[in-house]
MMTF fields as JSON, N, C-alpha, C and O atoms, coordinates in Angstrom:
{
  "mmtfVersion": "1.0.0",
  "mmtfProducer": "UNKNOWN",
  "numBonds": 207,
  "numAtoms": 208,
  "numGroups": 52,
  "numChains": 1,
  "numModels": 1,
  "chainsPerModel": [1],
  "groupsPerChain": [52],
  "chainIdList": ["A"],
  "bondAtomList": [4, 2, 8, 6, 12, 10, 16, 14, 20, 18, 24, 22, 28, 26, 32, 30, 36, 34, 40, 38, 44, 42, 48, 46, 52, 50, 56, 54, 60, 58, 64, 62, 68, 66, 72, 70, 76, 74, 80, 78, 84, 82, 88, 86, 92, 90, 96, 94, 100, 98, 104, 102, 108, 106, 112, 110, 116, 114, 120, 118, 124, 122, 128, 126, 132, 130, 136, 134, 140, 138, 144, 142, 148, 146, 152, 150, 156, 154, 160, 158, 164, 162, 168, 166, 172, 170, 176, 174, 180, 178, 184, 182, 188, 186, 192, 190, 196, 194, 200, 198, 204, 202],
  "bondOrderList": [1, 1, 1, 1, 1, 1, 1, 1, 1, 1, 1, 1, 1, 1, 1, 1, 1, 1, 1, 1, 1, 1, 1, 1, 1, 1, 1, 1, 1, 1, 1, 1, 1, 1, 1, 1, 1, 1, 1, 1, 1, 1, 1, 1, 1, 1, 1, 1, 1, 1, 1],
  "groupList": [{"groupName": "UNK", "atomNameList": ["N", "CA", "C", "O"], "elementList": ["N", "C", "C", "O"], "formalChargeList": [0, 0, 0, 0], "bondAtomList": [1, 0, 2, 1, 3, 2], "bondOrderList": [1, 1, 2], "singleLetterCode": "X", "chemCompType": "L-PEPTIDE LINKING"}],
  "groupTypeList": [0, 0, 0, 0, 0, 0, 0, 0, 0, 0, 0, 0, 0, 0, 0, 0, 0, 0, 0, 0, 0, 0, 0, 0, 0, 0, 0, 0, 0, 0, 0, 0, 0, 0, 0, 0, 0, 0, 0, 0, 0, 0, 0, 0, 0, 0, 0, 0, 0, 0, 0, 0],
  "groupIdList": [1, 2, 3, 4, 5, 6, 7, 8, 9, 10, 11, 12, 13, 14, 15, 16, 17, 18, 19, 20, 21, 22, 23, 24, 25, 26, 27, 28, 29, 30, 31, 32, 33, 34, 35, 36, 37, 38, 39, 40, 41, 42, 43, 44, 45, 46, 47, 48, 49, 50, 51, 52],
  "secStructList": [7, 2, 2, 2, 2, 2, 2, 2, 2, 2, 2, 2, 2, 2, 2, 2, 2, 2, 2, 2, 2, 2, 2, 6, 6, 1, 7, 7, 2, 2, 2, 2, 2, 2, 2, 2, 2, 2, 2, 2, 2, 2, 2, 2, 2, 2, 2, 2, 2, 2, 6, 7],
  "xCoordList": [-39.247, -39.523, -38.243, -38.188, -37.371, -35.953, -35.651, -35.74, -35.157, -34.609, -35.904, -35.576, -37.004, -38.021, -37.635, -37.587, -37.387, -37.195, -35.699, -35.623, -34.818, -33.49, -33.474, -32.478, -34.259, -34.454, -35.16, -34.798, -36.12, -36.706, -35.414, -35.002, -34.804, -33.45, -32.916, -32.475, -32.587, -31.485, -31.742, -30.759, -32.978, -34.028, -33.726, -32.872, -34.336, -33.872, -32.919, -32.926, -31.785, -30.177, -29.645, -28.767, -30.312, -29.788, -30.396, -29.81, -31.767, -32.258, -31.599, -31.265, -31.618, -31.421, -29.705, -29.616, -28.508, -27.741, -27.434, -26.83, -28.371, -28.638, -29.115, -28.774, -29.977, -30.635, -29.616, -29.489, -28.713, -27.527, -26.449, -26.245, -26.05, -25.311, -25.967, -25.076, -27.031, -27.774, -27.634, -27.19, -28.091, -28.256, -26.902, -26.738, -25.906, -24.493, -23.843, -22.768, -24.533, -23.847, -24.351, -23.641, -25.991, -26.536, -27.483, -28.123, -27.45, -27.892, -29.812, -30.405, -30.357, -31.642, -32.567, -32.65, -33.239, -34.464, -35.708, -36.319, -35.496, -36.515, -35.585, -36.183, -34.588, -33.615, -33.616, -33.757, -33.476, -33.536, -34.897, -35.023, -36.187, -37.299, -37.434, -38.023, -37.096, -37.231, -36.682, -37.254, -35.388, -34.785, -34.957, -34.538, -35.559, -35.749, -37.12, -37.275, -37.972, -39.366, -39.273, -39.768, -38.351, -37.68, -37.437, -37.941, -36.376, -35.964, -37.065, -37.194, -37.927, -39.043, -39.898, -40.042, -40.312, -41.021, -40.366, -41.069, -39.273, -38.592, -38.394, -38.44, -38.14, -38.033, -39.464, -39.48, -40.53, -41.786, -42.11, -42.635, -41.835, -41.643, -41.297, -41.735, -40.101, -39.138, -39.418, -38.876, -40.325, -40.692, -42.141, -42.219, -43.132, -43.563, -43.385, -44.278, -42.587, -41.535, -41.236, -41.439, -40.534, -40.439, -40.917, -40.499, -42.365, -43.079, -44.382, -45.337, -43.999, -44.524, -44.297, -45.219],
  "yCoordList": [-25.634, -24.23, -23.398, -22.203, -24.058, -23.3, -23.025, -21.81, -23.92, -23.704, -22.757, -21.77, -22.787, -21.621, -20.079, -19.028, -20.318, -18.818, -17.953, -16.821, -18.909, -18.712, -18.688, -18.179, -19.079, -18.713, -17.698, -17.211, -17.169, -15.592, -14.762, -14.114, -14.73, -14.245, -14.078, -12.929, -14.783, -14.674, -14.544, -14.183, -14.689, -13.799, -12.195, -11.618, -11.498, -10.21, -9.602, -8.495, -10.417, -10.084, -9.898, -9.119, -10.682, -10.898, -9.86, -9.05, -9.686, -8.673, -6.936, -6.015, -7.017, -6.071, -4.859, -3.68, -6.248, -6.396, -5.679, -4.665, -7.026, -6.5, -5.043, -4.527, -4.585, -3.11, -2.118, -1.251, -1.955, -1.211, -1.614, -0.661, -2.45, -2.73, -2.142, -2.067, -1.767, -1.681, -0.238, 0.329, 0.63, 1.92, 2.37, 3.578, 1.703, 2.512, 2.223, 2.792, 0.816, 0.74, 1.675, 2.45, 1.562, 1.634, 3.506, 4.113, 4.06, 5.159, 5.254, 6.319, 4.307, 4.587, 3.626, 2.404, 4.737, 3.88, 2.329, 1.317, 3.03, 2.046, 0.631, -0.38, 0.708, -0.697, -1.336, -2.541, -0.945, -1.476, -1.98, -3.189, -1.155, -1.812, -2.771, -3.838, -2.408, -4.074, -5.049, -6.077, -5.129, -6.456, -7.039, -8.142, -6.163, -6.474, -7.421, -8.132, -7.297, -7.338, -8.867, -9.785, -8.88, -10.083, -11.272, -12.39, -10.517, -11.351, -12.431, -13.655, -11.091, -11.342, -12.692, -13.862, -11.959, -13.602, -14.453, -15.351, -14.568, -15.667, -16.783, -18.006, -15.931, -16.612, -17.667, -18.854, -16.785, -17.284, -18.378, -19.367, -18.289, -19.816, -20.426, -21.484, -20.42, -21.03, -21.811, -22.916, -21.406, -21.759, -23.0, -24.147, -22.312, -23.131, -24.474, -25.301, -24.714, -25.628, -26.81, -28.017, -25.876, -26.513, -27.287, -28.164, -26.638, -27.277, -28.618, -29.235, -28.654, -29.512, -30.833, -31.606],
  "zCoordList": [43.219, 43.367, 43.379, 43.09, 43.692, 44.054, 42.8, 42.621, 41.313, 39.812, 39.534, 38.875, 39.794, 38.915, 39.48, 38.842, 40.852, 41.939, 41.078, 40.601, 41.155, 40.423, 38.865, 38.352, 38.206, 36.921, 36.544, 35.473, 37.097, 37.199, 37.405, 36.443, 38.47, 38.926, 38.134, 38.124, 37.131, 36.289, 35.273, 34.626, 34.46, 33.327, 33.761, 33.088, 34.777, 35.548, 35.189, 34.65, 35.514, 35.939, 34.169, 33.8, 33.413, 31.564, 31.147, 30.429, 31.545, 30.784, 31.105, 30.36, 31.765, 32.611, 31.859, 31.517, 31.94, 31.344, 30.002, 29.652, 29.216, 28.037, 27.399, 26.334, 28.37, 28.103, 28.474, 27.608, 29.682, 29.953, 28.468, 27.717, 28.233, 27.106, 25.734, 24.887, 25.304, 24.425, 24.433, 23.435, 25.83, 25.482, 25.703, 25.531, 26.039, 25.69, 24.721, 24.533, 23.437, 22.629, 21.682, 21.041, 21.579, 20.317, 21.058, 20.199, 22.313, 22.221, 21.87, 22.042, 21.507, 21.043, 21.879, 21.999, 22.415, 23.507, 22.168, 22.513, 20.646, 20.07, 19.432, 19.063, 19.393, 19.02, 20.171, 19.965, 21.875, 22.986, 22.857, 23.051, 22.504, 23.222, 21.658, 21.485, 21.226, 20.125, 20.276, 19.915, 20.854, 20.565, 22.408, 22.758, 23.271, 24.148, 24.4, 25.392, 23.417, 22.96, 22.735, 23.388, 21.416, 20.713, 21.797, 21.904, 22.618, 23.726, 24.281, 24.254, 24.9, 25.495, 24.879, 25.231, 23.915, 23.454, 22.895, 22.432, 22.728, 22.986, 23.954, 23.824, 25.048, 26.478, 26.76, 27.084, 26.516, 26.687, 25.944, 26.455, 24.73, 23.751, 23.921, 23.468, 24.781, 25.213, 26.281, 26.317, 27.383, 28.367, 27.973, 28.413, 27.047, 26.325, 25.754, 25.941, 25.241, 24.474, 25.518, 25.394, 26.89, 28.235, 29.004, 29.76, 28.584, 29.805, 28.604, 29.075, 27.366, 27.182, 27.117, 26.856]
}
């Protein structure tokens, strides 16, 4: 339970990151929510992949 508690944590902490980095590089709320999107189901595939 502890690596799942801390891996939410730090999904959070990346994303989070990433979106501050995004709107001061790139200025546009729809390139953030896309590649944030991207991210997103990625992770989830990812987790997928994981747990089989």
């Amino acid at each position: 339970m502890v690596i799942e508690d801390a891996q939410t944590e730090i999904l959070v902490w990346v994303y989070t990151i990433v979106i501050i980095i995004f709107l001061i590089t790139f200025r546009s709320g729809r390139i953030m929510i896309f590649i944030i999107t991207l991210l997103t189901l990625t992770s989830i595939m990812n987790q997928g992949l994981m747990a089989v």
